[in-house]
Each structure stands twice: as structure tokens, then as C-alpha cells.
C-alpha positions in Angstrom: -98.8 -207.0 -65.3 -99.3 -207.0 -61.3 -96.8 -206.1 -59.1 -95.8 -209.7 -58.0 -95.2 -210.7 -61.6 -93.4 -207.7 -62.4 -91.0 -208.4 -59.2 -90.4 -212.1 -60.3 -89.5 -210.3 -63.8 -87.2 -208.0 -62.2 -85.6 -210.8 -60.0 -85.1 -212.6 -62.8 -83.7 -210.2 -65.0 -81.0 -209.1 -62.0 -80.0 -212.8 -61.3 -79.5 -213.0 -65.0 -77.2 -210.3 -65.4 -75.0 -210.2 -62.3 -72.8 -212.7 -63.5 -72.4 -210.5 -66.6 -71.5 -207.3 -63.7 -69.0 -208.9 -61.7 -67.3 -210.0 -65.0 -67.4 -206.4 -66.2 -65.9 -205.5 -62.6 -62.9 -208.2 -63.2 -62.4 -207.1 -66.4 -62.2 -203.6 -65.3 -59.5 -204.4 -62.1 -57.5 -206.4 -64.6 -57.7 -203.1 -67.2 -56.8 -201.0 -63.9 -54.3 -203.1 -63.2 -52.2 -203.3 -66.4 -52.4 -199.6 -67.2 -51.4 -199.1 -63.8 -48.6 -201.3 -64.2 -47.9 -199.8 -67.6 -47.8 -196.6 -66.0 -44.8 -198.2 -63.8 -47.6 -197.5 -61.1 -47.9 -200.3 -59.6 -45.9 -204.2 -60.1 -47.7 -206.9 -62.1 -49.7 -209.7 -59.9 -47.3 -212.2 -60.2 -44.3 -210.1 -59.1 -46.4 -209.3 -56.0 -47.5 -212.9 -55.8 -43.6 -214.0 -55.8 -43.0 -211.7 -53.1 -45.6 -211.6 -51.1 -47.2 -215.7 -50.8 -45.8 -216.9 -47.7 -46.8 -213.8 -46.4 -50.6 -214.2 -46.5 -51.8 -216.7 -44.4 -53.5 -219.1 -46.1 -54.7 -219.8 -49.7 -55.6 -217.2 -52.1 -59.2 -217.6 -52.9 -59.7 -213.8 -54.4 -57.9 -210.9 -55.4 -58.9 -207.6 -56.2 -57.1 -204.0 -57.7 -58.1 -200.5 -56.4 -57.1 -197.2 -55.3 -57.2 -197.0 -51.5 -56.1 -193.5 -50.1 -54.1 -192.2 -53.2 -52.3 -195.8 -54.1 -52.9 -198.6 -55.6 -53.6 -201.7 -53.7 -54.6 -205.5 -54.8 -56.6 -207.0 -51.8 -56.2 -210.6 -51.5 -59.0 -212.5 -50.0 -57.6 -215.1 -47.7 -58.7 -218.5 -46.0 -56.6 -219.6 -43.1 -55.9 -223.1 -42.0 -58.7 -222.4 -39.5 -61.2 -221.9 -42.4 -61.0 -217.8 -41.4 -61.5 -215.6 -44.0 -59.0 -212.4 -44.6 -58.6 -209.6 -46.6 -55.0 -208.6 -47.0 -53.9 -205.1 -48.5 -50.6 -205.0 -50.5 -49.0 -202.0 -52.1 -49.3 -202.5 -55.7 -45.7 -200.2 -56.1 -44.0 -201.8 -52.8 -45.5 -204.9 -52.2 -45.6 -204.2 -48.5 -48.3 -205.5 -46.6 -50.1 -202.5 -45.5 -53.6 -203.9 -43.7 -55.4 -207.2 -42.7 -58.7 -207.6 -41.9 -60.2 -210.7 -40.4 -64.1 -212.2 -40.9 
């Protein structure tokens, strides 16, 4: 196989199976999440959705769970009604808005 078929190959083996990784990476934020939660770690997504909503900016078009300098955090990802995108940091355990970040 030459090199330009075997780059096609790879392409289209990667394209193929990111879907499958960034499902994997959901799954694993949503497993972080609950055993965080479990843990009484951090609230549940819909506590922090009840308290924290008006509070975004926007509407919710993503939301991530990870460990950001020794807490957990869920990062929402933000479009204003100017079309700007934002990530917004909440403490998982307070639900205090700790950072935002504009695009």
C-alpha cells in the first residue's frame, strides 16, 4: 500500500471512530459526575441547572464535568443573544459561578 492510500485509510478509520471517542468522553463526565455526586462531592446537574440558569447568559448548548484546581467544576458552553460563544465555570459543590470566558 503507498503512503497516500494508507493516509486515506488512516483518515478514514479516525473519522470513523471519533464519534465513538467523544461518546466515551460523555460517558465518562456523566460517570465523573454521579460518583462525584455520590460522593456528596459535588450537586447533581439539574440542582445546579435550577440555581444557576438565569445566570448564564444565554442558552445552554454544552456542558461539561472536570476537576479544575482541586474541585469539581461543570463548564457550560454558552451562546449569547449576540450569537457569542462562552464558557461558564460553576462549582459543582457551591454552584457559584467561579469563571467566564468569552470566544
Amino acid at each position: 500500500m503507498n503512503r497516500t492510500r494508507r493516509e486515506m485509510v488512516f483518515l478514514g478509520l479516525t473519522a470513523a471512530l471519533l464519534p465513538t471517542a467523544v461518546l466515551a468522553d460523555r460517558e465518562r463526565d456523566s460517570d465523573r459526575a454521579r460518583h462525584a455526586v455520590e460522593r456528596g462531592e459535588a450537586l447533581a446537574l439539574a440542582d445546579i441547572l435550577t440555581r444557576v440558569r438565569s445566570d448564564l447568559g444565554g442558552e445552554i448548548v454544552g456542558v461539561e464535568f472536570e476537576r479544575k484546581r482541586e474541585r469539581w467544576v461543570y463548564e457550560f458552553k454558552v451562546i449569547d443573544p449576540g450569537g457569542r460563544l462562552w464558557e461558564v465555570y460553576v462549582d459543582a459543590a457551591t454552584a457559584d459561578i467561579v469563571r467566564r470566558e468569552g470566544h
